[in-house]
FILOSE-683846 format. One record per residue (C-alpha): residue number from 1; x negated, y negated, z negated; residue in one letter. Coordinates in Angstrom, 3 decimals. Layout:
BEGIN
<kollo k="NUM" c1="X" c2="Y" c3="Z" r="A"/>
...
//
This chain:
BEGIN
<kollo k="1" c1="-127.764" c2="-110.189" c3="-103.115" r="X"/>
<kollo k="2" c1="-126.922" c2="-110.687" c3="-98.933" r="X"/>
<kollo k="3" c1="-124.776" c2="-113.308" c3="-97.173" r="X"/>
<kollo k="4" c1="-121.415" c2="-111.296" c3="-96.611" r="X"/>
<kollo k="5" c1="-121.149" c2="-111.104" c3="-93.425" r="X"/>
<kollo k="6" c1="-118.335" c2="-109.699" c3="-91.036" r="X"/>
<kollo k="7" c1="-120.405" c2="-106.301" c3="-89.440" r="X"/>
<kollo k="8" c1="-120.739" c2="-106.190" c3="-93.885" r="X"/>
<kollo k="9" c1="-117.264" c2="-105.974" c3="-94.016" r="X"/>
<kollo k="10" c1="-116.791" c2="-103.435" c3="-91.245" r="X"/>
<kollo k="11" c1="-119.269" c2="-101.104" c3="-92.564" r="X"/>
<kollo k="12" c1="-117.163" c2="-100.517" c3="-95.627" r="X"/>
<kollo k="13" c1="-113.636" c2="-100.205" c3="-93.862" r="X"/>
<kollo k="14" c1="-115.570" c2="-97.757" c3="-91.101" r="X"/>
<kollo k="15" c1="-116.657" c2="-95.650" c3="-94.247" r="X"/>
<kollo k="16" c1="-113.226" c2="-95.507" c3="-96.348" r="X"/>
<kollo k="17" c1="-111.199" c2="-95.693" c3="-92.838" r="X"/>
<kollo k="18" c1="-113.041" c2="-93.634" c3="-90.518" r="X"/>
<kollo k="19" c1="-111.870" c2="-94.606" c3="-86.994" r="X"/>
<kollo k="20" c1="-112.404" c2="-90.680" c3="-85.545" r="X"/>
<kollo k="21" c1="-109.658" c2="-89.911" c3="-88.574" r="X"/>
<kollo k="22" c1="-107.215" c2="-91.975" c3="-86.445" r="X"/>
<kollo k="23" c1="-104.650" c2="-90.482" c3="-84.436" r="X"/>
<kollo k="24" c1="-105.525" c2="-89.770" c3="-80.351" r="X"/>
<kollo k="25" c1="-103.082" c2="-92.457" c3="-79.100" r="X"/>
<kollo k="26" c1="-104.146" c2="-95.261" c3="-81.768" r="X"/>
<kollo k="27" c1="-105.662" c2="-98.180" c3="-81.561" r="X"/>
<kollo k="28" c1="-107.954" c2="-99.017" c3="-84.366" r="X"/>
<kollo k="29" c1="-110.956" c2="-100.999" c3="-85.665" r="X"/>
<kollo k="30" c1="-112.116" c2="-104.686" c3="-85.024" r="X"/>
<kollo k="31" c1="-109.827" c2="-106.615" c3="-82.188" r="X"/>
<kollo k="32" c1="-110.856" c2="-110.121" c3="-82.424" r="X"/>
<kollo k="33" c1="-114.139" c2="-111.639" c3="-84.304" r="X"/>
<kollo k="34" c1="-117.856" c2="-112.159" c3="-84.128" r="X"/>
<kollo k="35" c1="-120.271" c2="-109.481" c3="-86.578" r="X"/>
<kollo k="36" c1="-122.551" c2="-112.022" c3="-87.393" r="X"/>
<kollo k="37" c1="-119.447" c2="-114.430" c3="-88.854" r="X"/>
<kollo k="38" c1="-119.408" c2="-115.227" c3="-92.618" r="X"/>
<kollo k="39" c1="-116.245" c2="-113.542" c3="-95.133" r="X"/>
<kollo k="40" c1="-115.195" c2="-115.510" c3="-97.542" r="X"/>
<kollo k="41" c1="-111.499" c2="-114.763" c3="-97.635" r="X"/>
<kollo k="42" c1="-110.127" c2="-111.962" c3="-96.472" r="X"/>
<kollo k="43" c1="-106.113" c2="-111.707" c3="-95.863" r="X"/>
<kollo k="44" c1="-104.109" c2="-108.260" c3="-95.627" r="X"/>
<kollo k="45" c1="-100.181" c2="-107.427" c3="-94.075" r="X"/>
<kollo k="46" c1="-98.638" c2="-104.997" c3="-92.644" r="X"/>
<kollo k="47" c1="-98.201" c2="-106.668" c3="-89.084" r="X"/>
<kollo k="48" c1="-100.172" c2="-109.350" c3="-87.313" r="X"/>
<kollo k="49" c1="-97.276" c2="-111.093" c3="-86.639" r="X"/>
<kollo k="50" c1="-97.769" c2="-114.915" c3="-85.231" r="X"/>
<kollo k="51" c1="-96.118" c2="-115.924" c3="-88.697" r="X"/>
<kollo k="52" c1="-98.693" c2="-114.092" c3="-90.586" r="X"/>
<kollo k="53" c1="-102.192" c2="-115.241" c3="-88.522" r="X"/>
<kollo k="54" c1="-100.919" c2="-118.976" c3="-88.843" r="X"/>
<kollo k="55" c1="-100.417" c2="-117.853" c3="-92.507" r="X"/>
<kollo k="56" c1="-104.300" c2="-116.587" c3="-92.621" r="X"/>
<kollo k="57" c1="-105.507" c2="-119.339" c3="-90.782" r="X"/>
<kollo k="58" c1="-103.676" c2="-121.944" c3="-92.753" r="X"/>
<kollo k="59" c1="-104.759" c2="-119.859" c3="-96.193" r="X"/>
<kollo k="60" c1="-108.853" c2="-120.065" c3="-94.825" r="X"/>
<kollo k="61" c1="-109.005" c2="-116.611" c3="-94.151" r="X"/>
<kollo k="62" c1="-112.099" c2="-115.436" c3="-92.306" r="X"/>
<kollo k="63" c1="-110.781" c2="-111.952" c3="-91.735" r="X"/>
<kollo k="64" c1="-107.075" c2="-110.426" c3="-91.147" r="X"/>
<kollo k="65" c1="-106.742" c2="-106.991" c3="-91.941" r="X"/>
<kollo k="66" c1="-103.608" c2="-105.481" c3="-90.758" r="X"/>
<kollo k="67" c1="-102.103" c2="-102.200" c3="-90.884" r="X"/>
<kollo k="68" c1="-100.107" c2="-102.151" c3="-87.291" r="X"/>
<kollo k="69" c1="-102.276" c2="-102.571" c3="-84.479" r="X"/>
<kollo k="70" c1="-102.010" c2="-105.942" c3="-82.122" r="X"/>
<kollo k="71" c1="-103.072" c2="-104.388" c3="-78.378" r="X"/>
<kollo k="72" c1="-101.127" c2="-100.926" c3="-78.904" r="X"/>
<kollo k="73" c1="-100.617" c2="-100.405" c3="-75.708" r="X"/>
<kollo k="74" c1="-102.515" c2="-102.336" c3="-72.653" r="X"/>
<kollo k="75" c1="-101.715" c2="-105.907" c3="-71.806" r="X"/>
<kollo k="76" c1="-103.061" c2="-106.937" c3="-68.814" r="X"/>
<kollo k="77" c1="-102.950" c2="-110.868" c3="-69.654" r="X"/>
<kollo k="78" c1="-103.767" c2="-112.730" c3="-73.374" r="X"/>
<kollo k="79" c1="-102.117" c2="-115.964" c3="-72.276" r="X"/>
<kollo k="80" c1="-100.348" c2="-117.952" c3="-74.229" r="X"/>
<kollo k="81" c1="-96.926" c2="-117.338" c3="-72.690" r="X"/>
<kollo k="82" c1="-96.687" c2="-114.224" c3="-74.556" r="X"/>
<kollo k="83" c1="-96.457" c2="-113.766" c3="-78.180" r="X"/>
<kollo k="84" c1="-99.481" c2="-110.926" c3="-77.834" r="X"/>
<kollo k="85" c1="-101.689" c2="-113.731" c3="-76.039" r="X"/>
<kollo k="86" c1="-100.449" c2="-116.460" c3="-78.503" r="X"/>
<kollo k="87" c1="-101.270" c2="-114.034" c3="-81.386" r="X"/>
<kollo k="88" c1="-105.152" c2="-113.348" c3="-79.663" r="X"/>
<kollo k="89" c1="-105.615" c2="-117.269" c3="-78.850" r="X"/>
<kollo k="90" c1="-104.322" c2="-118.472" c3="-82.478" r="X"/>
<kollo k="91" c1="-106.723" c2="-115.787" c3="-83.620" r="X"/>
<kollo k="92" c1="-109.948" c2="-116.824" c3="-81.781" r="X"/>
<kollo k="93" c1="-109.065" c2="-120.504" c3="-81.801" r="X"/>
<kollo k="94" c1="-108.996" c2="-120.842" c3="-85.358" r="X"/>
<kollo k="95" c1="-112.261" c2="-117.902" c3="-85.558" r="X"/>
<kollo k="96" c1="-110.175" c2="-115.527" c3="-87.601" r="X"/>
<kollo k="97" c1="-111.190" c2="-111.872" c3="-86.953" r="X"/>
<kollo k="98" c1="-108.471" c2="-108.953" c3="-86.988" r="X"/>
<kollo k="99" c1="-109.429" c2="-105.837" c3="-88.184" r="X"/>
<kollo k="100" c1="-106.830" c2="-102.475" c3="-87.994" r="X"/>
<kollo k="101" c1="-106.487" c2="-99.541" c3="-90.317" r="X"/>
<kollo k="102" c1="-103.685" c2="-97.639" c3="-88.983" r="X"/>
<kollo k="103" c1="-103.054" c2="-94.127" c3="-88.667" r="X"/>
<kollo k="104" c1="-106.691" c2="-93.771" c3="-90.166" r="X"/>
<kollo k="105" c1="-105.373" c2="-95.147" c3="-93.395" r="X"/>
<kollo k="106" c1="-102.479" c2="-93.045" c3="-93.257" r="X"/>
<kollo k="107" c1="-104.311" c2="-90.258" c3="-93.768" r="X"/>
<kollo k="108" c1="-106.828" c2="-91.604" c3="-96.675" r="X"/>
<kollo k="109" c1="-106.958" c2="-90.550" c3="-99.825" r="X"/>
<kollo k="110" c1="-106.583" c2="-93.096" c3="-101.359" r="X"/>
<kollo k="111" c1="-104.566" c2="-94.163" c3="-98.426" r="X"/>
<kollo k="112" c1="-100.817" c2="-95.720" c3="-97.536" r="X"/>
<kollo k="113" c1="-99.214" c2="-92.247" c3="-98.309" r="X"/>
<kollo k="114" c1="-100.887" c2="-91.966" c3="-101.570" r="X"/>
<kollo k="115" c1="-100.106" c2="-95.432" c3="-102.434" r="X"/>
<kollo k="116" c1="-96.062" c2="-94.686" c3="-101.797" r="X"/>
<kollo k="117" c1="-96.506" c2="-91.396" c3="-103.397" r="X"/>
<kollo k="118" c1="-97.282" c2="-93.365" c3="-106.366" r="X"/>
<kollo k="119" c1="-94.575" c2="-95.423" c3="-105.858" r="X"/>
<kollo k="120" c1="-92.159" c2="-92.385" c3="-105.526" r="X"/>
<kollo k="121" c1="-93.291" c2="-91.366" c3="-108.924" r="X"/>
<kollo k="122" c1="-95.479" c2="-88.615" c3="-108.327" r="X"/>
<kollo k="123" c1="-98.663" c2="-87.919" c3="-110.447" r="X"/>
<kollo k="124" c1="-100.328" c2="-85.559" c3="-107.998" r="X"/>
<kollo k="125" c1="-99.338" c2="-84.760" c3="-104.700" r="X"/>
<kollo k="126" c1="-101.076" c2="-82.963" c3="-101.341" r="X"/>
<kollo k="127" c1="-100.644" c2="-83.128" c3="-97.682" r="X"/>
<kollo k="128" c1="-97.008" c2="-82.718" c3="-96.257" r="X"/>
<kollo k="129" c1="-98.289" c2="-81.492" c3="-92.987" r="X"/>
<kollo k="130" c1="-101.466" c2="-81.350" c3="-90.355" r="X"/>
<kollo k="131" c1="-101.504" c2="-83.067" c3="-86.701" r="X"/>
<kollo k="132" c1="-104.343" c2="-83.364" c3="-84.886" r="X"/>
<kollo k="133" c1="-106.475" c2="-81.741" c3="-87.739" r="X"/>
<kollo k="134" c1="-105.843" c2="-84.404" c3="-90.433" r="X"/>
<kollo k="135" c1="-103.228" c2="-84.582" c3="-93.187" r="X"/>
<kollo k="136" c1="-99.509" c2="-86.668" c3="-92.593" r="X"/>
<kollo k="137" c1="-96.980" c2="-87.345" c3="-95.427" r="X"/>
<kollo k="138" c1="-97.499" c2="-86.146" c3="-98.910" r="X"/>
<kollo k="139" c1="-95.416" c2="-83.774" c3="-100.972" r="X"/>
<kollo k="140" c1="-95.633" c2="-82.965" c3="-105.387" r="X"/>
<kollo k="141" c1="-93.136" c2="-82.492" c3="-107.739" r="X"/>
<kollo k="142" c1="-91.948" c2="-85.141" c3="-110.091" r="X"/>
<kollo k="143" c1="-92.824" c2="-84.466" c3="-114.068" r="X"/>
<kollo k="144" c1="-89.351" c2="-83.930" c3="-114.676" r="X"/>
<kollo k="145" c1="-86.275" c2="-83.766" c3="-112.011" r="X"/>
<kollo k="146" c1="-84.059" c2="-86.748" c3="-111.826" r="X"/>
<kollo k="147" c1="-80.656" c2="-87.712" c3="-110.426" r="X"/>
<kollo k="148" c1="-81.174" c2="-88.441" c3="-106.689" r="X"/>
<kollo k="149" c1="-79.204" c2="-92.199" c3="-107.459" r="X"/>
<kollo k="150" c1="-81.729" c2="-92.798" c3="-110.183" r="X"/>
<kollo k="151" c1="-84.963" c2="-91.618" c3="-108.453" r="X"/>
<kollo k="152" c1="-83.856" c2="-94.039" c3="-105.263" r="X"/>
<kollo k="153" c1="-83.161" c2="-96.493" c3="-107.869" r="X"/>
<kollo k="154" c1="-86.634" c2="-96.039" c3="-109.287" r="X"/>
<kollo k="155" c1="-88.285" c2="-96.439" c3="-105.696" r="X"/>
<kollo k="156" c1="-86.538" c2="-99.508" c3="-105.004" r="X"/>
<kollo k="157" c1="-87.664" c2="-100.991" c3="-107.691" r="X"/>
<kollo k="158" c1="-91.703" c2="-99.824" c3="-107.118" r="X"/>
<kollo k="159" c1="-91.057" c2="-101.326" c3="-103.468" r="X"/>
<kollo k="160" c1="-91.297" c2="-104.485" c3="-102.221" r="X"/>
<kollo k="161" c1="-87.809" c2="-106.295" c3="-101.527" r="X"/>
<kollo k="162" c1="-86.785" c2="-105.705" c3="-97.773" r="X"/>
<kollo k="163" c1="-83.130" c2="-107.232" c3="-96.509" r="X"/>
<kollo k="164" c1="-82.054" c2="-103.430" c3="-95.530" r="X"/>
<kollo k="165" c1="-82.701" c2="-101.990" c3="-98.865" r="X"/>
<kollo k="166" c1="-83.252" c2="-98.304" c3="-99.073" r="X"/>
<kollo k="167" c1="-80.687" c2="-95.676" c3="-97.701" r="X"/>
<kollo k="168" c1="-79.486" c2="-92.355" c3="-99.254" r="X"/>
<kollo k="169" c1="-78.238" c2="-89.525" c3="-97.389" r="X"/>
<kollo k="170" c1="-77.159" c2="-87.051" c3="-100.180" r="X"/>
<kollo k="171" c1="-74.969" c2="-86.697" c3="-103.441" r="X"/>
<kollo k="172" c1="-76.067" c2="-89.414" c3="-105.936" r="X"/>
<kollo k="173" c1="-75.723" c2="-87.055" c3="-108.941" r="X"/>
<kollo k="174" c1="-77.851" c2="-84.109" c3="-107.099" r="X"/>
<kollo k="175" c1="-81.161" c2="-83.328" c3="-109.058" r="X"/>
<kollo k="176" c1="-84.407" c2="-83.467" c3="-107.323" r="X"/>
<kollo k="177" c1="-87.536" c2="-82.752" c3="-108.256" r="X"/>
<kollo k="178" c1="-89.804" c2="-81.823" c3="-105.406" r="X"/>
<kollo k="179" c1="-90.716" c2="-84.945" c3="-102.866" r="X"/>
<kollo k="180" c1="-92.106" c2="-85.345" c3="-99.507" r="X"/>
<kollo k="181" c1="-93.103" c2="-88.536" c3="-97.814" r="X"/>
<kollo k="182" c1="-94.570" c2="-90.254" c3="-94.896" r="X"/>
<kollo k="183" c1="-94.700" c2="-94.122" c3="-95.034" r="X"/>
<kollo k="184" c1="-93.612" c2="-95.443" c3="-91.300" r="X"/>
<kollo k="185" c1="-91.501" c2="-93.679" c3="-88.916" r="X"/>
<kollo k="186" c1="-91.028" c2="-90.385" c3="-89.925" r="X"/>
<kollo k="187" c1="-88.425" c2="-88.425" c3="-88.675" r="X"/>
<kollo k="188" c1="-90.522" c2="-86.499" c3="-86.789" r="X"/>
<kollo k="189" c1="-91.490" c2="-84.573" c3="-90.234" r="X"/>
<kollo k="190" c1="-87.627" c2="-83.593" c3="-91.144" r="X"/>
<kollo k="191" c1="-88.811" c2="-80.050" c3="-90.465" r="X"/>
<kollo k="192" c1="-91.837" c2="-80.324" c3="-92.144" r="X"/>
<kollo k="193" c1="-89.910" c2="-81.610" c3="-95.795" r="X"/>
<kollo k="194" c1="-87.580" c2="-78.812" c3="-95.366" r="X"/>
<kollo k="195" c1="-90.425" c2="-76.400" c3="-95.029" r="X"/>
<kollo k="196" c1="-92.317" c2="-77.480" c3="-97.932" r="X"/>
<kollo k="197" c1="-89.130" c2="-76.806" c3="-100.204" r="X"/>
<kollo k="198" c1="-88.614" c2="-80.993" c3="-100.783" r="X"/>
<kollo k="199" c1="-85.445" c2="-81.813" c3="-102.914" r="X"/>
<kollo k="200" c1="-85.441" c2="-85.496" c3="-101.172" r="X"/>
<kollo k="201" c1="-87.921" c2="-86.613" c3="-97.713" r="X"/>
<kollo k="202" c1="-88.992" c2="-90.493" c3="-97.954" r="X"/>
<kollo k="203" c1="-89.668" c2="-92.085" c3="-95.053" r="X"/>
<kollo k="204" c1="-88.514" c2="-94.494" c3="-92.697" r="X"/>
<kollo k="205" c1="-87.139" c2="-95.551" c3="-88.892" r="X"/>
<kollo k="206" c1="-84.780" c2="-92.749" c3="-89.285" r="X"/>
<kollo k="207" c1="-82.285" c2="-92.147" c3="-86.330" r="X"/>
<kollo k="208" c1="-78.799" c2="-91.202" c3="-86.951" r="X"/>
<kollo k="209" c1="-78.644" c2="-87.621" c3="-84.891" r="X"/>
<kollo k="210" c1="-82.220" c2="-86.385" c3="-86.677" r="X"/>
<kollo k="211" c1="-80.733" c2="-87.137" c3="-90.009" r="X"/>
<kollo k="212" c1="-77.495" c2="-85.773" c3="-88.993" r="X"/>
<kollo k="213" c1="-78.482" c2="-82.643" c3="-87.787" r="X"/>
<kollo k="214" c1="-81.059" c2="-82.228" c3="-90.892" r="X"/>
<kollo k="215" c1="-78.540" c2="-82.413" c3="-93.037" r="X"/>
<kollo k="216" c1="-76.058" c2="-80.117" c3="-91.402" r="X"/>
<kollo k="217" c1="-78.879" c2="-77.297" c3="-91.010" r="X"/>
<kollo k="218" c1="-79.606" c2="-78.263" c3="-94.857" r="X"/>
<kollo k="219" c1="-75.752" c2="-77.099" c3="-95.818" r="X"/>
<kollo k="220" c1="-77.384" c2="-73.481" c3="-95.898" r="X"/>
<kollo k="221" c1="-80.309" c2="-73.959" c3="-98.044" r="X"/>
<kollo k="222" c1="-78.296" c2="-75.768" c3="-101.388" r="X"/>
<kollo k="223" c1="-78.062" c2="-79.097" c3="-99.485" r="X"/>
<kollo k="224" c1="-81.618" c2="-80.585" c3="-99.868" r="X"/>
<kollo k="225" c1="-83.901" c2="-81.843" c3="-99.126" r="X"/>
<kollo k="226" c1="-81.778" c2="-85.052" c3="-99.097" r="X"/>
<kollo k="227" c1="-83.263" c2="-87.900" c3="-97.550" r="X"/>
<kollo k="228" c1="-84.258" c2="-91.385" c3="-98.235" r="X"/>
<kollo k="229" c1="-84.773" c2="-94.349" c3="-95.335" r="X"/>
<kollo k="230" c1="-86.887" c2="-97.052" c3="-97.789" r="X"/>
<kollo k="231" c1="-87.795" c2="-99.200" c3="-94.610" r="X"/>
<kollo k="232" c1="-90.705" c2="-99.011" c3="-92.657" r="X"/>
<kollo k="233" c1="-92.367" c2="-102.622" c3="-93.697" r="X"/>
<kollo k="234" c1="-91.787" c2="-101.954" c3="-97.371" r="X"/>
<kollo k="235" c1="-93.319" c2="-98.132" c3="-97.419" r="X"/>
<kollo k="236" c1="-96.413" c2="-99.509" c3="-95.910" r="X"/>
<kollo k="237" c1="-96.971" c2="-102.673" c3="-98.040" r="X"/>
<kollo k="238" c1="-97.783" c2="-101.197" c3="-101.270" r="X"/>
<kollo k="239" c1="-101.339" c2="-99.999" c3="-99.961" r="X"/>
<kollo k="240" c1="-102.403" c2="-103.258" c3="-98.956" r="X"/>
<kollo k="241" c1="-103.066" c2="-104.424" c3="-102.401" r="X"/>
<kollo k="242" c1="-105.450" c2="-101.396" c3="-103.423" r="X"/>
<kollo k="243" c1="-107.467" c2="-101.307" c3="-100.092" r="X"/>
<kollo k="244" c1="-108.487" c2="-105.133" c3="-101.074" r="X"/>
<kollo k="245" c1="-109.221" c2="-103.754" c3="-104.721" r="X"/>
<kollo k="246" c1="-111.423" c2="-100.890" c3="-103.091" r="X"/>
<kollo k="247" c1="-112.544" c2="-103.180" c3="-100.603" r="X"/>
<kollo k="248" c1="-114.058" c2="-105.651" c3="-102.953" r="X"/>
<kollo k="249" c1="-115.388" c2="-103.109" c3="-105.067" r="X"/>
<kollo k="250" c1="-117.231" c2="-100.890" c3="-101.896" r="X"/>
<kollo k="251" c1="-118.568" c2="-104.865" c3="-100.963" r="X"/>
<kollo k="252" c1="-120.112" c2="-105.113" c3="-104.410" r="X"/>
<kollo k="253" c1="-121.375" c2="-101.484" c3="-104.952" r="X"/>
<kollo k="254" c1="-123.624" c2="-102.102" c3="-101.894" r="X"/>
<kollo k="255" c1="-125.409" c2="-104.945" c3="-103.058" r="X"/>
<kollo k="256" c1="-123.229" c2="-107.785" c3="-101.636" r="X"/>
<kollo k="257" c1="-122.160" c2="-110.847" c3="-103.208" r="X"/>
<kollo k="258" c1="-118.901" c2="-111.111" c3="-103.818" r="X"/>
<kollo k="259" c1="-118.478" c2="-113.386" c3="-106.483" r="X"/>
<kollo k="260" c1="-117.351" c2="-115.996" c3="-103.809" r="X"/>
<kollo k="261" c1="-114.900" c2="-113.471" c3="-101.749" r="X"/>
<kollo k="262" c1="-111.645" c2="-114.168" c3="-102.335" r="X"/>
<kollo k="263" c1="-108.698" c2="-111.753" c3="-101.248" r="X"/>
<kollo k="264" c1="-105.196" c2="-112.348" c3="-100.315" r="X"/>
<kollo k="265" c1="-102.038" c2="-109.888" c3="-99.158" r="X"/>
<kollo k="266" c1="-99.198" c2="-111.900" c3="-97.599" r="X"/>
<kollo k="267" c1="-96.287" c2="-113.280" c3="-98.195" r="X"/>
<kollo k="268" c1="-94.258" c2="-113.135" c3="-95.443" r="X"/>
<kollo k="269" c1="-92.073" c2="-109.814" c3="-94.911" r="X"/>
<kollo k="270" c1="-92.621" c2="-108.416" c3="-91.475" r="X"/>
<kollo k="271" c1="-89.376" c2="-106.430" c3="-91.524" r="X"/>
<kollo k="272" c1="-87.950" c2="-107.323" c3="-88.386" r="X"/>
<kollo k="273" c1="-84.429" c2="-107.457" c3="-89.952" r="X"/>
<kollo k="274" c1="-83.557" c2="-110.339" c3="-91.615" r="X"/>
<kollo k="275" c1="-80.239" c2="-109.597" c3="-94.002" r="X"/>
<kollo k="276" c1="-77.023" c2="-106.973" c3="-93.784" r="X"/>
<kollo k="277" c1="-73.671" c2="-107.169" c3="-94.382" r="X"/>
<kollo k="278" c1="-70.519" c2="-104.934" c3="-95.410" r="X"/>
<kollo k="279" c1="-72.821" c2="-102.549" c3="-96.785" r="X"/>
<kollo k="280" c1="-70.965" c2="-99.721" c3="-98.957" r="X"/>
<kollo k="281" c1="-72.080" c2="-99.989" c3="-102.630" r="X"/>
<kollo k="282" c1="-72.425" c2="-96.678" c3="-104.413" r="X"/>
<kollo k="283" c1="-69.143" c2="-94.616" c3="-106.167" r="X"/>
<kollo k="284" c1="-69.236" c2="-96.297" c3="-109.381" r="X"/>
<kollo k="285" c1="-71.073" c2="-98.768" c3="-109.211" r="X"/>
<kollo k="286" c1="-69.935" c2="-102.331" c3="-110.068" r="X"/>
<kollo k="287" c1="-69.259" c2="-104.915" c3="-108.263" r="X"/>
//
């Protein structure tokens, strides 16, 4: 058995993540952190928020893994007076590496779409569409079709709480059977749903003149699909547990030793909004 060792670490993500399977404009891979550094605890979120770094420095973690990239876009300045140069110093300062699986774990299999395909109840399921040669969003057909109230009911529950809940554009006694999905922003892939013959699109981040004009040009095909906003923190989250899980197991199929690794997803919920009010409750439901 070998010392674990960061560049040990990264060998494994590289292989189940590849970072030439990430989108062109992404920024992926190791941001922060020295290869020859020891793992022994390894912490995973969705965002690498300043909340959730204190929380992985406080926990002992040697390594963040996030989902959202930190440095996005450039910064031309990692001081302190900025919550990007806070995030970097608190980082380095208490030797915590960050490591990013973004778009390139979107398109894994097993991945963040499988993970909320899963979670939307499907069994099997295949790529919803293609950009830049790799697969986005998923789409299968549930075992049997469902009211759309109980199969957002259903996903709620599978999801992690978020204060926004999940949002239902469409009849809540229509049947659906057929579902397409993207975890994240997805409104770019109304088109793509509709094209794959989806009873109900889950995603997230969706605008209010997309959706609207979706679901006008959906009056002429029977109404679907119908669509589903489930939040883009809480679509994302569910992966984070099985990546560790694969993680691990990848770190002990090679030889390491990781009797001594210990493995943590976060607490805190990134969702940037914090709780809603006057929200409508559904026909019939009670109160």
């Amino acid at each position: 058995m070998s010392h674990l060792r960061l560049q040990d670490v990264l060998a494994v993500l590289e292989q189940t993540f590849p970072l030439d399977s990430a989108q062109s404009w992404d920024r992926v891979g190791l941001v922060t952190g020295d290869p020859e550094q020891p793992v022994r605890r390894i912490h995973a979120a969705v965002d690498p928020t300043l909340a959730v770094i204190e929380e992985a420095r406080e926990a002992g973690a040697d390594l963040l893994v996030t989902h959202h990239p930190l440095l996005l876009r450039g910064v031309h300045s990692v001081a302190t007076t900025s919550a990007k140069g806070a995030a970097v110093t608190s980082l380095v300062v208490g030797d915590v590496a960050l490591y990013v699986a973004h778009t390139n774990a979107d398109v894994a299999e097993p991945g963040v779409n499988t993970a909320l395909a899963t979670a939307c109840g499907l069994t099997t399921s295949e790529p919803l569409s293609v950009e830049e040669g790799r697969p986005m969003g998923r789409v299968g057909d549930l075992d049997e079709p469902v009211t759309l109230a109980d199969f957002a009911s259903g996903l709620a529950a599978a999801l992690p709480s978020a204060p926004a809940g999940v949002r239902v554009s469409g009849p809540p006694d229509a049947q659906v059977r057929r579902v397409a999905l993207l975890g994240g922003a997805g409104d770019g892939l109304l088109d793509a749903a509709a094209a794959a013959g989806a009873d109900v699109y889950v995603t997230s981040d969706l605008r209010h003149h997309p959706v609207l004009e979706a679901r006008e040009e959906a009056t002429s095909r029977g109404g679907t699909p119908f669509v589903v906003d489930a939040g883009h923190w809480a679509t994302e989250s569910l992966w984070l547990h099985e990546m560790l899980e694969r993680l691990v197991g990848s770190l002990a199929a090679a030889g390491h030793d990781v009797m001594g690794l210990d493995t943590h997803v976060s607490t805190i919920c990134t969702d940037p909004w914090t709780f809603t009010v006057g929200a409508r409750p559904l026909q019939g439901d009670p109160q």
